[in-house]
C-alpha positions in Angstrom: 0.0 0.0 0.0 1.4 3.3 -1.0 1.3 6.6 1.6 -2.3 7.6 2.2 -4.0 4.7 1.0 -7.5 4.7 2.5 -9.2 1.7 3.2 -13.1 1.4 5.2 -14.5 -1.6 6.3 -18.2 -1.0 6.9 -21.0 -4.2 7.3 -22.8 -5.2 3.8 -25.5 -4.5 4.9 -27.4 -2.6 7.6 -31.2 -2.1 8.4 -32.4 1.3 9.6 -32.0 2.2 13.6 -28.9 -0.2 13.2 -25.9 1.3 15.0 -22.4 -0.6 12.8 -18.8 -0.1 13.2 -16.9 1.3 10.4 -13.2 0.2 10.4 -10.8 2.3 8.7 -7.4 1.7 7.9 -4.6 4.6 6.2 -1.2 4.2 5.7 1.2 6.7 6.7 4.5 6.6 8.6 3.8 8.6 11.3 6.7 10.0 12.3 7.8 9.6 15.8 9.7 12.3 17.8 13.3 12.3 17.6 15.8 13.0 20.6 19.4 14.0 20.4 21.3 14.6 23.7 18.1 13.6 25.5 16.3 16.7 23.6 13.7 16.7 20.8 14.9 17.5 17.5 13.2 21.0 16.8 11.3 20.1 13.1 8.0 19.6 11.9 7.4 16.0 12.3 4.6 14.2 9.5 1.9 12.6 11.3 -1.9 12.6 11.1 -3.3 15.0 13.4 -7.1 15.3 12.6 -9.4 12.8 11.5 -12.9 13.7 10.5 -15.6 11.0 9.4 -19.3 11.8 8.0 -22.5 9.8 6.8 -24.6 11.2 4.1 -22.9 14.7 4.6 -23.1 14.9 8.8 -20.2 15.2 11.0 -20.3 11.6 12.8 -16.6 11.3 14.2 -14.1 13.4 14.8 -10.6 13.0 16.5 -7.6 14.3 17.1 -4.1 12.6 17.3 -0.9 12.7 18.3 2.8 11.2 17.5 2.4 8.6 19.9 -0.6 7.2 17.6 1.4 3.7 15.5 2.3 3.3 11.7 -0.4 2.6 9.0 -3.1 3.8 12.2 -6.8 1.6 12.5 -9.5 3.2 14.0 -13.2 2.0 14.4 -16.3 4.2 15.1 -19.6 3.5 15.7 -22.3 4.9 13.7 -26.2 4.6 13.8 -27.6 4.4 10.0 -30.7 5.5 9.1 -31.0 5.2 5.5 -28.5 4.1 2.2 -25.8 6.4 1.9 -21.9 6.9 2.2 -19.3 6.9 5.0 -16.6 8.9 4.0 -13.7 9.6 6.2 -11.0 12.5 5.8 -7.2 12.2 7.9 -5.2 15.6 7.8 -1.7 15.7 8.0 1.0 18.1 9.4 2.5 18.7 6.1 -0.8 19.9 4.9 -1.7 16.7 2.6 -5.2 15.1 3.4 -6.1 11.3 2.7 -9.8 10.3 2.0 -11.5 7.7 1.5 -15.5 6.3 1.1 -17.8 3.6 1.8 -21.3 2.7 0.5 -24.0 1.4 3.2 -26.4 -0.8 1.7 -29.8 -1.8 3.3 
């Protein structure tokens, strides 16, 4: 998988009122903070910082993160569906790139 690959991993199908986890997987390196002489290396590290998820165009998840969050980070949410429609989830780095990626719910 190259950098920023999104991949979402939502139930095939779902009935209205039902509340599924969506499972989403990027790659990315974050980059872990660097010491020298038992000081952090002054730099602008790239890792994923923001992660924002909707369904059918409403705000459904949001998170921030952190360096101490691993390589290629997983994340599940739940989510209550109420009708066909897409998941589509949006991670923001700190170099300014964003990665997205979407998921059809079927009833």
């Amino acid at each position: 998988m190259s950098v920023g690959q999104v991949r979402i991993r939502v139930p095939e199908k779902a009935k209205a009122g039902e509340v599924i986890t969506v499972r989403v997987l990027v790659t990315h390196p974050m980059e872990p903070l660097q010491f020298k002489d038992g000081k952090p290396v002054p730099k602008q590290y790239d890792y994923i910082h923001r992660i924002e998820a909707t369904y059918n165009g409403k705000k459904v998840f949001e998170a921030e993160t952190t360096q101490a969050v691993s390589q290629n980070p997983l994340i599940a949410f739940p989510v209550k569906v109420t009708e066909p429609g897409t998941v589509k989830v949006i991670f923001y780095d700190t170099m300014g790139k964003t990665y997205t990626g979407e998921a059809q719910i079927k009833f």
